[in-house]
C-alpha positions as MATLAB code, in Angstrom:
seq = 'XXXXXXXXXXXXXXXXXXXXXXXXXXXXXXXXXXXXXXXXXXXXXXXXXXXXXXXXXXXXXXXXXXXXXXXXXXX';
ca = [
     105.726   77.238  107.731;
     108.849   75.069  108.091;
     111.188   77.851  108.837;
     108.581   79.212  111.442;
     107.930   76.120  113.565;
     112.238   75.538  113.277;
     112.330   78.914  114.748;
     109.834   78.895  117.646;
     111.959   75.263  118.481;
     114.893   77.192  118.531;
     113.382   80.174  120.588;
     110.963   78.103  123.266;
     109.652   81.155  125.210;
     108.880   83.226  121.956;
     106.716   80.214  121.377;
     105.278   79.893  124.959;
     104.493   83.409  125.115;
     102.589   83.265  121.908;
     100.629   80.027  123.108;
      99.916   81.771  126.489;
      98.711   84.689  124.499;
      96.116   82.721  122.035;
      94.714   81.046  125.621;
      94.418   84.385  127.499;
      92.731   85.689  124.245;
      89.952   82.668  124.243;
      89.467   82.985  128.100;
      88.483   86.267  127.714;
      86.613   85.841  125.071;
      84.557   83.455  127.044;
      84.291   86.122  129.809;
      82.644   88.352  127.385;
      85.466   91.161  128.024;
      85.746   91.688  124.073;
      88.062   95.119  124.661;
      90.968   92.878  126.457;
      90.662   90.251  123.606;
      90.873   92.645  121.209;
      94.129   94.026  122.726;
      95.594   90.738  122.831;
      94.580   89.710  119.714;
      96.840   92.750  118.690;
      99.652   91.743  120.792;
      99.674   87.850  118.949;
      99.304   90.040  115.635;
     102.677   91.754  116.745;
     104.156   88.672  117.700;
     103.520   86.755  115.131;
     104.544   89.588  112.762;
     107.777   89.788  114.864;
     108.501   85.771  113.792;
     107.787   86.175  110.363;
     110.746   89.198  110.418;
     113.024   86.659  112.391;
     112.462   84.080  109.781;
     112.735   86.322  106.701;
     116.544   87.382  108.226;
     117.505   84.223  109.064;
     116.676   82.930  105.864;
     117.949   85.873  103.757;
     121.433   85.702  105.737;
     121.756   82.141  104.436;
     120.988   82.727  101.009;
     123.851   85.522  101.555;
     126.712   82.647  102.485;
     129.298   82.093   99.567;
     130.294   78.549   98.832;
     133.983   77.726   99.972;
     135.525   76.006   96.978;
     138.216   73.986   97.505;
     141.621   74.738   96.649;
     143.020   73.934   93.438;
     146.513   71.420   93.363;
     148.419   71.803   90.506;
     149.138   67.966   88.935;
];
């Protein structure tokens, strides 16, 4: 959950477009037009499946970095 909330920081308008998703979802909801929710509810499904694949290949790419040792000096 860490890695996701460091990544919607890092990526503002993912995170606004997700937010501005959830509310259109709700308003319609309360409009009784259950066929548009259901659509968007889809589209946040996508989204938020999108973020998790971000998150996985971010993380996975550092787990990939090799350690730099320092050189070795000869006494």
């Amino acid at each position: 959950m860490h890695d996701v909330t460091l990544y919607l920081i890092a990526n503002p308008l993912i995170g606004i477009g997700l937010g501005l998703l959830v509310l259109l979802c709700g308003y319609n909801l309360l409009r009784r037009q259950t066929r548009i929710a259901m659509g968007l509810w889809l589209i946040i499904v996508a989204v938020a499946f999108y973020v998790y694949v971000q998150v996985l290949n971010e993380s996975a790419e550092l787990d990939k970095t090799e350690m730099v040792t320092p050189p070795v000096t000869s006494p």
